[in-house]
SEGU-389652 format. One line per 5 residues: their letters; for each residue x, y, z of N, C-alpha, C. Coordinates in steps of 0.1 Angstrom, whole numbers. Example, Ala and Ser with C-alpha at 12.3 -4.5 7.8 and 13.67 -1.06 7.14 Angstrom:
# residues 2
as = 132/-57/78/123/-45/78/132/-33/78 ~ 128/-22/71/137/-11/71/129/0/79
END
This chain:
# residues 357
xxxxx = 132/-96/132/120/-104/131/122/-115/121 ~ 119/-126/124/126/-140/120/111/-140/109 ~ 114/-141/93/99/-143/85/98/-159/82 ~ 104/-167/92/105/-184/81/110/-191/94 ~ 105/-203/94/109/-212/106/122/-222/93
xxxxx = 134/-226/99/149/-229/95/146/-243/97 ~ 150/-252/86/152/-268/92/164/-275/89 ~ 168/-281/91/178/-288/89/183/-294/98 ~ 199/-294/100/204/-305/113/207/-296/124 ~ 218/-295/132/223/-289/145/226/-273/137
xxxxx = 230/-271/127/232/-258/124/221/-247/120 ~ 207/-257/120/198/-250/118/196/-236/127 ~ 198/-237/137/196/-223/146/204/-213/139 ~ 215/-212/134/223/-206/133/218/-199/119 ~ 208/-203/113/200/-196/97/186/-192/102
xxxxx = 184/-182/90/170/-179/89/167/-167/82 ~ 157/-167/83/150/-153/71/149/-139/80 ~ 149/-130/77/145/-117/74/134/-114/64 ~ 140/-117/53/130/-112/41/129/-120/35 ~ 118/-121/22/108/-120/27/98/-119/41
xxxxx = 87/-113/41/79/-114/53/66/-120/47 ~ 62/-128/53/48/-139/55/38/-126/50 ~ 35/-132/33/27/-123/31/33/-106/21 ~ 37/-106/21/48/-94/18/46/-94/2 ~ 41/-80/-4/39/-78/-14/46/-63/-21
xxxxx = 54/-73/-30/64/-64/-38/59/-56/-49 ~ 62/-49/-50/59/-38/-63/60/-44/-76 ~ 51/-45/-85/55/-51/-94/56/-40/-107 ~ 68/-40/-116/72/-31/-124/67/-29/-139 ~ 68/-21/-147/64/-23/-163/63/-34/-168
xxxxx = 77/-39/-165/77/-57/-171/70/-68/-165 ~ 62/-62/-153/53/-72/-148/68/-86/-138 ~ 73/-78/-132/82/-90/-129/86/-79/-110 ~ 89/-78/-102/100/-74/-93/109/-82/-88 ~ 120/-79/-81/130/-83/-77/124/-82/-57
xxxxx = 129/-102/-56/122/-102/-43/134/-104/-29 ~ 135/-91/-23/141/-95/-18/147/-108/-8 ~ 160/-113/-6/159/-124/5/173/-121/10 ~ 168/-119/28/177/-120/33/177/-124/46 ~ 189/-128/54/186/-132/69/200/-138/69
xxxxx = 204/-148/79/215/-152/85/220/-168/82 ~ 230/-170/83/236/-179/70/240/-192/84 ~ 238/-207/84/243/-214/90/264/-213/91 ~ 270/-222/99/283/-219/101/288/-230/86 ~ 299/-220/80/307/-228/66/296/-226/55
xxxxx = 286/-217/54/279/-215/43/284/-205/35 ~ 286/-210/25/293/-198/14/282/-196/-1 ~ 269/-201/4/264/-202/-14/253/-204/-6 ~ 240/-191/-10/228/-192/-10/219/-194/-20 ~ 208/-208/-21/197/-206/-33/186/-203/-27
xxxxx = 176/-205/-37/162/-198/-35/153/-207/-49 ~ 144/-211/-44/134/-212/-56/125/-211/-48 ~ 108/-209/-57/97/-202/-58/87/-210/-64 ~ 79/-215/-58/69/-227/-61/55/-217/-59 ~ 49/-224/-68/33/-211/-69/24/-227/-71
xxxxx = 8/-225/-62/0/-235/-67/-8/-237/-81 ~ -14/-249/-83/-20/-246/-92/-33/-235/-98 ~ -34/-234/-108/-42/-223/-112/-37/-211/-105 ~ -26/-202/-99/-25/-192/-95/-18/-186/-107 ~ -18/-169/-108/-9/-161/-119/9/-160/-111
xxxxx = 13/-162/-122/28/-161/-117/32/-175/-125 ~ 49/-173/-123/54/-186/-128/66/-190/-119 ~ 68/-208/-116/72/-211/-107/93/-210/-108 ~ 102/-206/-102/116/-204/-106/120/-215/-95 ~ 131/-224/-104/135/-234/-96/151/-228/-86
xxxxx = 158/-236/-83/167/-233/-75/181/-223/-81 ~ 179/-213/-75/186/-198/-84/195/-195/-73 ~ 208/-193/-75/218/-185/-65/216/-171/-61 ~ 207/-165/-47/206/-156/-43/220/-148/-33 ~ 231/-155/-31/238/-149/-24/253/-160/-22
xxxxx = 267/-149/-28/276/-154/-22/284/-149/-22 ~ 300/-152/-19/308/-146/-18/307/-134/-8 ~ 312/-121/-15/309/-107/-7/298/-107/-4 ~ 283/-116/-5/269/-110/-3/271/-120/11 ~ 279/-128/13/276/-132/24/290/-128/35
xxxxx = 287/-119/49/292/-119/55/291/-115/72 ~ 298/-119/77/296/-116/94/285/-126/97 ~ 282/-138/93/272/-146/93/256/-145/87 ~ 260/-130/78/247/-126/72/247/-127/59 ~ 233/-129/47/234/-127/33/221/-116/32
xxxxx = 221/-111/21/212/-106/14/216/-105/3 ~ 204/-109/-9/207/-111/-25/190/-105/-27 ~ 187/-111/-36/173/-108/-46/168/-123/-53 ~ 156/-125/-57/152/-133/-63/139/-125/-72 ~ 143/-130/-89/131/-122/-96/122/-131/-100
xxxxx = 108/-126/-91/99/-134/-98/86/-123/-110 ~ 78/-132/-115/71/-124/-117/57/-124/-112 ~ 47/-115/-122/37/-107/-112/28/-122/-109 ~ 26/-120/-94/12/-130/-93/16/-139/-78 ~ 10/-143/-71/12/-152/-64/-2/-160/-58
xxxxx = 1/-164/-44/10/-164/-36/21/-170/-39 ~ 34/-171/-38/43/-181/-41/47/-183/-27 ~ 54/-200/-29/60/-202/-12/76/-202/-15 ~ 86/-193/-8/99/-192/-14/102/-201/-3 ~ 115/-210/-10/122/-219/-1/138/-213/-7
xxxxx = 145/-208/8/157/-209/9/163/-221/12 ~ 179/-221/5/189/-236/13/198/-227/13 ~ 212/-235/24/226/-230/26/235/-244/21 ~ 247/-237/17/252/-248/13/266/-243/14 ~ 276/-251/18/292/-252/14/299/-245/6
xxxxx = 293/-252/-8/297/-247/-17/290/-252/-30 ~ 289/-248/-43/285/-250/-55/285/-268/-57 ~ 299/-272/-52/305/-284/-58/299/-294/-45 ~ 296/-290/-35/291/-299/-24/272/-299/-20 ~ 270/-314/-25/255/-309/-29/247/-310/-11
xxxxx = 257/-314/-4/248/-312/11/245/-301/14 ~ 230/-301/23/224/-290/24/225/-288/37 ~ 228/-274/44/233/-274/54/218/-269/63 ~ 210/-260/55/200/-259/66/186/-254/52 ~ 175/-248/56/165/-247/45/155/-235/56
xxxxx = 149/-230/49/143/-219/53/128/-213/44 ~ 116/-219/49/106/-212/37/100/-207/46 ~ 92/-193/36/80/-182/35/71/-187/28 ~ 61/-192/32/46/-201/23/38/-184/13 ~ 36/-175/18/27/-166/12/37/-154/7
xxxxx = 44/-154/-5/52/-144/-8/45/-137/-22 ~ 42/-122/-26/35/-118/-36/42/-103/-42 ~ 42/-108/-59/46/-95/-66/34/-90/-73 ~ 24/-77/-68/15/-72/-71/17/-56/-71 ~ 4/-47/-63/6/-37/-65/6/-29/-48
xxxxx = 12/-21/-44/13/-13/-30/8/1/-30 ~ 0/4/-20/-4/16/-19/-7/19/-5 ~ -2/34/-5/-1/42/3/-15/50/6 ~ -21/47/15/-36/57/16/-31/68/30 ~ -36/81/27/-34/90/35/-45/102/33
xxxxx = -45/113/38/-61/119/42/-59/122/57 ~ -77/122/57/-85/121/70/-93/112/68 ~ -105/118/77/-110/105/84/-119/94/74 ~ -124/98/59/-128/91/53/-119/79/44 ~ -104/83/42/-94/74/42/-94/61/53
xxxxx = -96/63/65/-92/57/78/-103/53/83 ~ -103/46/96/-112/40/101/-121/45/107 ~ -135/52/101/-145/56/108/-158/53/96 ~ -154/45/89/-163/45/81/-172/31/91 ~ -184/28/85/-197/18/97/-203/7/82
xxxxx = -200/-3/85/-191/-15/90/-179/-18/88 ~ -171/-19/96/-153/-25/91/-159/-31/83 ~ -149/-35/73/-153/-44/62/-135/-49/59 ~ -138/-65/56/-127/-76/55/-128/-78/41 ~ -118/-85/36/-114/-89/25/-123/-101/23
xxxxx = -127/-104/12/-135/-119/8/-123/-124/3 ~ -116/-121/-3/-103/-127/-16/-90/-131/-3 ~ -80/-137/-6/-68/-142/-2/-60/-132/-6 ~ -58/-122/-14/-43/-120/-20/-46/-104/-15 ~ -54/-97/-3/-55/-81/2/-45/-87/14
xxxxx = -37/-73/14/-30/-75/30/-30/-58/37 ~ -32/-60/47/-25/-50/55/-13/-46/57 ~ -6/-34/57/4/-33/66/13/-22/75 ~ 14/-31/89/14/-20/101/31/-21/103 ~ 39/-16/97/52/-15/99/60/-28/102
xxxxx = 59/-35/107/59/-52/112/61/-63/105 ~ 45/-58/100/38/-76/95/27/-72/85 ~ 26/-82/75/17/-82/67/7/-91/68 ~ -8/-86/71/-19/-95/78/-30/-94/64 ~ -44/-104/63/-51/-103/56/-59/-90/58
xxxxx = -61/-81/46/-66/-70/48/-85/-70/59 ~ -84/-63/68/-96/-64/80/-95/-52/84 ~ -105/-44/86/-103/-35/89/-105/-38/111 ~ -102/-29/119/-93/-13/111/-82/-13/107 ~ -79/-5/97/-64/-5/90/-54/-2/101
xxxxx = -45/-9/99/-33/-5/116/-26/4/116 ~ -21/5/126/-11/20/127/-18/29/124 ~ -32/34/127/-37/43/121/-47/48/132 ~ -56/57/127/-63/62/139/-79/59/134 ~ -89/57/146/-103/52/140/-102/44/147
xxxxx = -115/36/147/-115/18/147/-129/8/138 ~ -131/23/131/-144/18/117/-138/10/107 ~ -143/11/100/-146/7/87/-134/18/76 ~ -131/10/64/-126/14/53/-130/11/36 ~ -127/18/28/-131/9/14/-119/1/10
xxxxx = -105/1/18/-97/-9/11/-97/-20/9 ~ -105/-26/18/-102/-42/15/-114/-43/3 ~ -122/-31/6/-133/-39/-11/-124/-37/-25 ~ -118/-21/-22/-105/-21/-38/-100/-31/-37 ~ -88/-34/-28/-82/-47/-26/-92/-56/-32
xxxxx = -103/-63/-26/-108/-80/-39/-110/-69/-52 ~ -114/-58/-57/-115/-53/-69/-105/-54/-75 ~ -96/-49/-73/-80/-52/-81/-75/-68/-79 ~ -79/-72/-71/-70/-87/-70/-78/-99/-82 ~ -92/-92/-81/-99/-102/-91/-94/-97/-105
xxxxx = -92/-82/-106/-86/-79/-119/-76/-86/-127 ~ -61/-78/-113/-49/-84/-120/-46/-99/-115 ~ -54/-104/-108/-50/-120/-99/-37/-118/-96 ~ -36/-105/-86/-18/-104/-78/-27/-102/-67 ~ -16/-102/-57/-18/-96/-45/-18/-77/-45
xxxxx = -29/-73/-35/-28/-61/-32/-23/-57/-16 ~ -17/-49/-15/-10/-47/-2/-18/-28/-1 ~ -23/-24/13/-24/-8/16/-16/-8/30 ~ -7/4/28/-2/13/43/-8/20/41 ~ -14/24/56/-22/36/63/-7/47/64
xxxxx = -10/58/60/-3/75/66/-13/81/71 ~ -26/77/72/-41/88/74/-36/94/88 ~ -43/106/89/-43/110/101/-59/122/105 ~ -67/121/114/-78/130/112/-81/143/113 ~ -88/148/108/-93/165/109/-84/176/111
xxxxx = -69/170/102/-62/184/103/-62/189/88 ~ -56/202/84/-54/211/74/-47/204/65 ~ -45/205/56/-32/206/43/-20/211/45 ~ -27/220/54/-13/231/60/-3/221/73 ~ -9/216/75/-1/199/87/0/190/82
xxxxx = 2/189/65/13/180/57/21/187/51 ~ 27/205/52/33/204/44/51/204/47 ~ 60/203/41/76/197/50/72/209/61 ~ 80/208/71/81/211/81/71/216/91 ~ 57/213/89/49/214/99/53/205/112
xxxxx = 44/211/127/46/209/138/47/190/136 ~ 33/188/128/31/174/131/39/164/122 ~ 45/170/116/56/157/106/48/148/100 ~ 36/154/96/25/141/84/33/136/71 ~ 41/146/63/48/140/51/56/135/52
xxxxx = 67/143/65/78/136/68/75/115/71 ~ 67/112/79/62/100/85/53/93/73 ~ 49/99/61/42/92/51/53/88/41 ~ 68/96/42/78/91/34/89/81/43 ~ 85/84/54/91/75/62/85/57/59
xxxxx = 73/56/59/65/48/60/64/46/44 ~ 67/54/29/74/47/19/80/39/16 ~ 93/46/20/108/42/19/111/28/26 ~ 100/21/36/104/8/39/101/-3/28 ~ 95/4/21/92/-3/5/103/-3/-8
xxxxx = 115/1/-1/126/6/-9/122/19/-25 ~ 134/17/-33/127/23/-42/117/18/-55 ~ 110/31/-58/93/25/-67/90/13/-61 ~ 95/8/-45/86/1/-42/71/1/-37 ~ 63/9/-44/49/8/-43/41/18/-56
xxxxx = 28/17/-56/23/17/-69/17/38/-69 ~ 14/36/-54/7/51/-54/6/59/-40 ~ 1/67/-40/-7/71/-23/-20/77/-31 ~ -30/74/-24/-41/75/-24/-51/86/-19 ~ -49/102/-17/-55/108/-12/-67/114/-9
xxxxx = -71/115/6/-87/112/3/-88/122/14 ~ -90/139/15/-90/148/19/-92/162/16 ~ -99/167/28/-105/183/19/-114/188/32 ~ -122/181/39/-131/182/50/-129/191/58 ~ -111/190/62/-108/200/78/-106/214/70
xxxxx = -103/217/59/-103/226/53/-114/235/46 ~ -127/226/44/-134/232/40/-147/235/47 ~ -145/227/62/-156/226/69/-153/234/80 ~ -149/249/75/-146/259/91/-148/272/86 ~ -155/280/94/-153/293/87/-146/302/85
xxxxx = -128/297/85/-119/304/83/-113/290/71 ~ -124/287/65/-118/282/56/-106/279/46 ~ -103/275/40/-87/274/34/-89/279/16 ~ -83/290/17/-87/294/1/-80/284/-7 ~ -85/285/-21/-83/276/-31/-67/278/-32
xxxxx = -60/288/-36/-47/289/-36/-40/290/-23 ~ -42/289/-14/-35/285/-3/-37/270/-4 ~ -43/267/-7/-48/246/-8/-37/243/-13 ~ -42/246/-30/-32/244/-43/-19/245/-38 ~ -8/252/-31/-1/258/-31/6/247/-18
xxxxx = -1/242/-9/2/236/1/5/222/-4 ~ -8/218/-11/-2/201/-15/1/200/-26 ~ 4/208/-32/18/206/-43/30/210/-33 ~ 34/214/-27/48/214/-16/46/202/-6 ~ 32/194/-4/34/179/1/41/170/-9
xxxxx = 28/171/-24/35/161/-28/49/162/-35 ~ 54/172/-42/69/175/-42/77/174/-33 ~ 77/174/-22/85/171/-11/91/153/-10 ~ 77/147/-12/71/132/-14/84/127/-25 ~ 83/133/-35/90/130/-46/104/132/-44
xxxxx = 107/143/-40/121/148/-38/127/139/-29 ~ 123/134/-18/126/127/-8/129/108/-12 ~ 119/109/-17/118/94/-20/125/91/-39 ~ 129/102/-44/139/100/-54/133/98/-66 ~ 119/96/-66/114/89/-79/101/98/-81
xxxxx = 94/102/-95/81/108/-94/67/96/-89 ~ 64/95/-78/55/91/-72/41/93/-77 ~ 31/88/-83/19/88/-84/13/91/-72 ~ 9/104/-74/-3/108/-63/-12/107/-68 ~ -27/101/-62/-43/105/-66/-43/114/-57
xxxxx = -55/125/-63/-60/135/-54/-79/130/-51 ~ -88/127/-47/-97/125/-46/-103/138/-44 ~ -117/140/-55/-125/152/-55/-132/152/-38 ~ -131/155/-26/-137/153/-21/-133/164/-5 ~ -145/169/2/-147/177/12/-157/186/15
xxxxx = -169/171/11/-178/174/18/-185/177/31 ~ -185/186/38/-197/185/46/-207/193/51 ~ -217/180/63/-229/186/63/-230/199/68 ~ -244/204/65/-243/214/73/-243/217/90 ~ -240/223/92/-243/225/109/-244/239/114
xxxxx = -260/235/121/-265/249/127/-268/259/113 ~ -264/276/116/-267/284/99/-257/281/95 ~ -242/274/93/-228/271/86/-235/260/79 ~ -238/263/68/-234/254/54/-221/249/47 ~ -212/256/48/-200/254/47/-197/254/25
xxxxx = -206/259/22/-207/262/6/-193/265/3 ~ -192/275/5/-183/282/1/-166/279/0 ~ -165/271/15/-150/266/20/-154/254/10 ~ -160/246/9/-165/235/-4/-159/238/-18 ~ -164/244/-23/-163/255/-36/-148/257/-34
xxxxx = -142/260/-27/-127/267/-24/-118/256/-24 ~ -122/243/-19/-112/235/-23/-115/227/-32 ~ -126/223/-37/-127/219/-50/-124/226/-62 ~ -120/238/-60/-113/245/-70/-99/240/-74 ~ -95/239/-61/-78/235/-55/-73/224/-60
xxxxx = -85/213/-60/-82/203/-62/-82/199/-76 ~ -91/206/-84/-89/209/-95/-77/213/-98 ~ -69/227/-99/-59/230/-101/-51/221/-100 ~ -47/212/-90/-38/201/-92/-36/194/-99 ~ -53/189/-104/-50/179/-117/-51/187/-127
xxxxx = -58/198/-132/-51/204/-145/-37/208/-148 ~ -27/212/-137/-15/215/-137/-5/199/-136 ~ -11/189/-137/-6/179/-136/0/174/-123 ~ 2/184/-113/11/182/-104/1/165/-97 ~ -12/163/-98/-19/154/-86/-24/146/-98
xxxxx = -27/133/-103/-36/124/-109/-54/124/-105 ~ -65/128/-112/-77/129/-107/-79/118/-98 ~ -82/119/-86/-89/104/-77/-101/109/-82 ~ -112/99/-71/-125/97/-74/-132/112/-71 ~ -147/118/-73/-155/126/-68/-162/119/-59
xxxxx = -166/126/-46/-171/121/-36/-183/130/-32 ~ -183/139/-35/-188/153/-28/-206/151/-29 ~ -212/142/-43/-224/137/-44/-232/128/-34 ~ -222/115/-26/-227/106/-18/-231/109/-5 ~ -241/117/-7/-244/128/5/-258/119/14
xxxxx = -264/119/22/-275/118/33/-272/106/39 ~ -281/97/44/-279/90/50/-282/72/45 ~ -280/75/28/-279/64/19/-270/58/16 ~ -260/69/21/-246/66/17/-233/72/32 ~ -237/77/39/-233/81/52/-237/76/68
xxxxx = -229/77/72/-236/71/84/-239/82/96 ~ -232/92/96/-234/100/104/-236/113/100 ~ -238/114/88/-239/128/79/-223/129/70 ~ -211/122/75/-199/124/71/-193/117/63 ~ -193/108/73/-184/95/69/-195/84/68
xxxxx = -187/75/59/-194/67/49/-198/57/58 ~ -215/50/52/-219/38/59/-218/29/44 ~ -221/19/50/-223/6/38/-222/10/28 ~ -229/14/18/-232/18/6/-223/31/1 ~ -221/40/11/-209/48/6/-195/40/7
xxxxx = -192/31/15/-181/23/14/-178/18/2 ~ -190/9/-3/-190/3/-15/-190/14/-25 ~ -193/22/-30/-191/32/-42/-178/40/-42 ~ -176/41/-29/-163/48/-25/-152/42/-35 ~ -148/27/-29/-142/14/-33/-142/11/-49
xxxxx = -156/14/-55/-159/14/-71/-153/26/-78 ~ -154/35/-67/-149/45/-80/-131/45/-75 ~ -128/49/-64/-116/45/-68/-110/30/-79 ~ -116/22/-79/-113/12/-86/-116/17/-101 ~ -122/23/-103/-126/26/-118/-113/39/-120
xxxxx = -113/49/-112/-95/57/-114/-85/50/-118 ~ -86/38/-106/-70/34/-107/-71/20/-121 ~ -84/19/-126/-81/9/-140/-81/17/-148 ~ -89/32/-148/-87/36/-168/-71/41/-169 ~ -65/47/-156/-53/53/-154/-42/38/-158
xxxxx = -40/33/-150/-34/20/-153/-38/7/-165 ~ -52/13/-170/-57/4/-179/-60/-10/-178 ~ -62/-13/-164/-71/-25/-161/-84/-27/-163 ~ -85/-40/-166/-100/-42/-165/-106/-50/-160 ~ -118/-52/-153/-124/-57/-146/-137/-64/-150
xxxxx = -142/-77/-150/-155/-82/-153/-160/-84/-145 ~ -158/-83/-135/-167/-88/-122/-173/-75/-118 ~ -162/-66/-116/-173/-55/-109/-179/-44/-115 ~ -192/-39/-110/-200/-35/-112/-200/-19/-113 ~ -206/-15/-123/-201/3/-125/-216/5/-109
xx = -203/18/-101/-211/22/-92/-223/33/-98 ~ -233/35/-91/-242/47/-92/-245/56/-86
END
């Protein structure tokens, strides 16, 4: 998939991008800087790739002029790939050139990505309050939230893609919450999937949920993204063969260690306090409740999981739309409190938004 339309003379067909992708938001690291990838296919006689990085006015980030991304051994079989470091903030517009050589200042072809961003990436995964069933979709107000469905990176709108639902989410509200924070870009991939156990993420279940959540990592290369986000408890606590507390515990610490193992690096998981539901008919469901909010406790005292938000309060139909899943107003607190996790944890801070109630 071509990310940049190529200009130059007759050899222009012959170049173009890969990577960056329109929109495409890199991990940004301790030093507040990542390394952006750039790569794609080289006009004929090009031996020396540059790259610079132009950002508008008043954006965060800083602009890098024309930097050698690729030569010699990085360019071969009519292909390059190198790196360009920028740092945190964008959008920036990256402009590739090809050239001869060092000593020959003709430019053989040119290649830009207008929306390229070093911020933060997150992985949301769960059930159905993660994913699209929440009432109203809700879109991004800000420029710098994106989507992304394996492909392409789009302005965050729900429903989130590649995913299951066709409601509503809280990410695009975290998304402008974090973007007004750190003024980067925020990027979410969906892994959600609905109404199954803990016990169908763990390695080798029928349905391959972790296997396909580290699949869907790994296109972010390594510590390319900031977290996964989990937001589940319901299919486990809302049955009368409910899921005991140590069978919980015991299941998603072998998700998320698996997570880790696989993908090479200790991965920040949130766990979100959350698996509420209503009652139905004489099943109250107390008890399976109680049993996994034990569980989920255990994970964050044992360190294995980072506290996410509590949810289990935002109960009737002030904050739900169908007794379950979130309407308006639970969307928006949903979105607050995760946002208030992920700033005292990370130590962001926010003036604009508003402590939820």
């Amino acid at each position: 998939m071509m990310a940049a339309l190529v200009t130059g003379p007759s050899l222009a067909q012959a170049a173009g991008l890969d990577f960056p992708l329109e929109r495409q938001v890199f991990q940004r690291n301790a030093e507040e800087r990542a390394k952006v990838k750039v790569a794609g296919t080289v006009p004929a006689d090009a031996t020396l790739v540059e790259a610079k990085a132009d950002l508008g006015a008043g954006l965060r980030g800083k602009a890098v002029n024309w930097t050698v991304v690729a030569r010699g051994g990085q360019i071969k079989d009519g292909r390059f790939s190198g790196s360009l470091e920028l740092e945190t903030g964008g959008w920036y517009t990256l402009t590739v050139r090809f050239r001869k050589s060092a000593a020959d200042p003709a430019v053989l072809a040119e290649a830009t990505v207008e929306r390229v961003g070093v911020g933060d990436v997150f992985i949301t995964a769960g059930q159905s309050n993660s994913v699209n069933y929440g009432n109203p979709r809700q879109t991004s107000k800000e420029a710098l939230s994106v989507y992304f469905d394996g492909k392409q990176f789009t302005p965050a709108a729900d429903p989130i893609p590649d995913a299951c639902g066709s409601g509503g989410t809280p990410w695009p509200i975290l998304g402008d919450m974090l973007s007004r924070t750190t003024r980067a870009p925020v990027c979410f991939r969906s892994a959600t999937v609905n109404w199954l156990r803990v016990r169908e993420w763990v390695p080798g279940a029928s349905s391959g949920n972790i296997e396909r959540l580290v699949e869907r990592a790994k296109w972010f290369g390594p510590a390319g993204f900031r977290a996964v986000l989990w937001v589940q408890g319901e299919a486990d606590a809302g049955r009368p063969d409910f899921t005991p507390a140590d069978q919980y515990a015991r299941e998603a610490a072998a998700m998320i260690n698996f997570s880790r193992q696989k993908l090479g690096w200790p991965v920040d998981w949130f766990v979100a306090g959350t698996c509420y539901c209503p009652p139905h008919g004489a099943q109250d469901w107390k008890e399976g409740i109680t049993a996994v909010l034990k569980a989920q406790k255990v994970l964050w005292d044992k360190g294995v999981a980072c506290h996410g938000p509590d949810t289990n309060d935002l109960v009737g139909p002030g904050y739900r739309h169908d007794g379950i899943h979130f309407g308006p107003r639970g969307l928006l607190v949903h979105a607050e409190r995760w946002y208030a996790v992920l700033s005292a944890h990370y130590r962001w801070t926010n003036p604009v938004t508003r402590p939820s109630k």
